[in-house]
N, C-alpha and C positions, 0 to 999 in steps of 0.2 A: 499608496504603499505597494511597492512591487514582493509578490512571495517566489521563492526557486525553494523544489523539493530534491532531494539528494540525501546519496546513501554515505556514510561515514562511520570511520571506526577511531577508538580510545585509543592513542599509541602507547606503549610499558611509561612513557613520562605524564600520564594521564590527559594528552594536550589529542584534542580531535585534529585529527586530519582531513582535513579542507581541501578539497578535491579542486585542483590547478584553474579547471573552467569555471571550476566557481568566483575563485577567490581573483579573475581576470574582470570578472561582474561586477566585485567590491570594492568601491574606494575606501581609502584609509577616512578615518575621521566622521564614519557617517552613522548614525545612530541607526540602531537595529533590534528587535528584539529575536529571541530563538525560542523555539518550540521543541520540544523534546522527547519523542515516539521512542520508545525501547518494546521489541520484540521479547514475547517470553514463550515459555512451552503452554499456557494456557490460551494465546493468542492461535494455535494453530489445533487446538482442540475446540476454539470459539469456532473458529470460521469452518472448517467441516460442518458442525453443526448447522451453523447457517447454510453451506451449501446443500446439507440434507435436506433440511425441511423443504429449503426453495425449489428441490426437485418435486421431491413429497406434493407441494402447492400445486406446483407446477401441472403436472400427471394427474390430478385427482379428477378433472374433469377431460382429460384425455381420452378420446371413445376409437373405434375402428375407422370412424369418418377421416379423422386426423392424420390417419396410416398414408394417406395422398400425399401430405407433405415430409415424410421420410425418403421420398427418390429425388426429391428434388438438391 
């Protein structure tokens, strides 16, 4: 099973628009399943958080020795 990820939007007749390169990749007639990612305002309040701590982790054992690989 081949997967292609891409970005797509709902047109006003609720029908997705299928980005040209894609739909060059798809024959007619060939069973598929679809997966369904919707973005919301809690998705970009999640992933902050996740970039916080991973800094936070990150730095917690960070000492003066470390300062050598900031010129690099």
């Amino acid at each position: 099973m081949k997967s292609y990820a891409f970005e797509l939007k709902v047109n006003p007749d609720g029908q997705l628009d299928v980005p040209d390169e894609l739909l060059q990749l798809l024959h007619g007639n060939v069973p598929m399943r679809v997966i369904t990612l919707v973005d919301d305002e809690t998705d970009a309040a999640e992933e902050a958080d996740w970039k916080r701590l991973s800094l936070e982790k990150f730095f917690v054992d960070y000492s003066d020795a470390d300062a050598i690989y900031d010129t690099i």
